[in-house]
N, C-alpha and C positions, 0 to 999 in steps of 0.2 A: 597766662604767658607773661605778664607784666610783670607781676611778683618774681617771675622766676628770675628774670634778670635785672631785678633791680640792686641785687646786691654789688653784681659784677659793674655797672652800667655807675654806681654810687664812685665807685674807685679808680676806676679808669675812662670813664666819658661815654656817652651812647657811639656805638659804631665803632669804636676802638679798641674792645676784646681781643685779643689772640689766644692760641690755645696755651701760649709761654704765660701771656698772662691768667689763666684759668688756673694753669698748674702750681704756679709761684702762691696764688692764692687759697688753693687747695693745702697747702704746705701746714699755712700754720691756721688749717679749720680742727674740728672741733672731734671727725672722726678720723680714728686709726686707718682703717684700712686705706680712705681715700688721701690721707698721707700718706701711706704708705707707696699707693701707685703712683701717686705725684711724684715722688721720688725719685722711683723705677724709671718715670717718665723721662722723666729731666736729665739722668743719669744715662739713662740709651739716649736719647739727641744728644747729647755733648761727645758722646762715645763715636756716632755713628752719622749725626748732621748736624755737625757745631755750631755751621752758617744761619740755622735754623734758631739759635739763642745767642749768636752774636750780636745782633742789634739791640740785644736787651739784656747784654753779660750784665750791666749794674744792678738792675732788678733780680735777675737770678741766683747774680752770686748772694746780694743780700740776702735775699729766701733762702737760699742754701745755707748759710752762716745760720741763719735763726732756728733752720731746722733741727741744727745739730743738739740742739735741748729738748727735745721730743723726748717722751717719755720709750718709745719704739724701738727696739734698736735695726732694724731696716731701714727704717725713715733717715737714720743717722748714717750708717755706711754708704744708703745711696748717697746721700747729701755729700760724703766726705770720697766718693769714686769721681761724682762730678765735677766737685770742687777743683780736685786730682788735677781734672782734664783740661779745666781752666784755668792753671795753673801758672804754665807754662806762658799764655799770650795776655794773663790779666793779675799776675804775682799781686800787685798792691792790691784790687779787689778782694784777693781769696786770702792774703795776711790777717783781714778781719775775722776769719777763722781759728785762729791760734788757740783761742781762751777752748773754744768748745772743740778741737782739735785734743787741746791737753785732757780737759775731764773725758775722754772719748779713748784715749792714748792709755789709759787707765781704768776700763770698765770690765769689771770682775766678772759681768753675766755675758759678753760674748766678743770670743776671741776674730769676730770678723768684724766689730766694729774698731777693736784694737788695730787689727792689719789695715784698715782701710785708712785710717786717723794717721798710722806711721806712716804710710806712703804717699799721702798728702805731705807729711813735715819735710818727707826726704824729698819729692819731686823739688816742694817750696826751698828748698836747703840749695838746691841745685841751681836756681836760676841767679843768685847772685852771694858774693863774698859777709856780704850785709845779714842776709839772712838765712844763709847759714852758719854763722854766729848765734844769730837768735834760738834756732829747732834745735842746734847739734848738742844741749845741755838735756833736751827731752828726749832726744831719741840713744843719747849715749842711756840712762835711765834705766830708758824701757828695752834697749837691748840687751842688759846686766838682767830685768827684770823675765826677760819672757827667753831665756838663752835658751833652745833644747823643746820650746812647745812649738806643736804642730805649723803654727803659725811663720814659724821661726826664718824657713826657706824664704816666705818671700817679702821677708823683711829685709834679710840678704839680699835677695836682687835689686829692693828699693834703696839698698845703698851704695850697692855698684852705679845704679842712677848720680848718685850725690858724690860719688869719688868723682866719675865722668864730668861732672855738669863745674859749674862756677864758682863750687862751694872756695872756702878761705884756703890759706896753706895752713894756718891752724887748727882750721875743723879737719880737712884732710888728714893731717898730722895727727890729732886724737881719734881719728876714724882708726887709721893703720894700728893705729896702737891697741887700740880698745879691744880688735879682732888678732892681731896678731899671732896670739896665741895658737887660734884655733886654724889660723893658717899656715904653722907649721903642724901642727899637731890634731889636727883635728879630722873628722873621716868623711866619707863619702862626699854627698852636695856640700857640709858646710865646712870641709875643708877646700875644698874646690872653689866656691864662691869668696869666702873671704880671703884665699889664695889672687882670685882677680880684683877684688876690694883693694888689696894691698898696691899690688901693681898700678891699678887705676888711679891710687890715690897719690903715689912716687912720682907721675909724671906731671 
């Protein structure tokens, strides 16, 4: 029994384990799988009992951020749903994500790490003028890049988020424009959505 906790007990102190701390360390261990559910883990608490890794958003987010290099790509899109989540109440925490956000924003083998990665940049876009300056260069990009894949809807909604939220008048301004087209022109959900982008973005 002493072995078994000696690694935990080495990192965090005898008696001071939590399960936040179990998970965060499971993050960057050595097998897939059990990153994988660390992940999952982390990504439903923030989802569903945020209170539950509030007191320890620094440690988490970091683990989150380091995740997003896992070779896995679950382990990444959790890492970049949670991150999402924390977004809103811990922005400078989860900016240290950006670098692995981008290579993630960009990954050829699966198109749900791509949507998880843009929707993180667009919530991050949204909570200040500042920074969305910084995403709106990545996510104009990857909207030119992925126009028309499956994925594509709810990249759109992740940017009605970013019209609503605090973004600049100048991200705004290239937002409306970027889509513009497709909101006069364009059919069914993504003429309708970036129809509301436009407007969102006007006011």
């Amino acid at each position: 029994m002493a072995d078994k906790k000696a690694a935990p007990e080495s990192r965090f102190g005898a008696g001071e384990v939590t399960l936040v701390d179990r998970l965060c360390e499971e993050l960057s261990g050595p097998n897939r799988r059990i990153r994988q559910e660390a992940s999952h883990t982390l990504a439903k608490m923030a989802e569903e009992h945020p209170e539950t890794i509030e007191a320890q958003v620094e440690t988490v987010s970091q683990a989150l951020v380091d995740a997003l290099f896992r070779p896995e790509a679950q382990t990444r899109w959790e890492a970049l749903d949670a991150l999402s989540l924390i977004a809103a109440s811990h922005p400078d925490l989860v900016e240290e994500a950006y670098e692995g956000a981008e290579a993630s924003l960009f990954d050829d083998s699966s198109s749900r790490v791509r949507i998880s990665s843009f929707r993180l940049l667009a919530r991050l876009g949204a909570v200040s003028e500042e920074k969305s300056d910084k995403v709106w260069p990545l996510l104009d990009e990857a909207i030119q890049c992925f126009h028309g894949d499956p994925g594509y809807r709810d990249m759109l909604t992740a940017l009605l988020g970013l019209a609503q939220g605090k973004a600049s008048a100048a991200t705004k301004k290239a937002l409306a424009g970027r889509i513009s087209f497709d909101a006069e022109s364009g059919r069914g959900y993504v003429k309708t959505l970036s129809a509301q982008i436009v407007e969102a973005a006007g006011k």
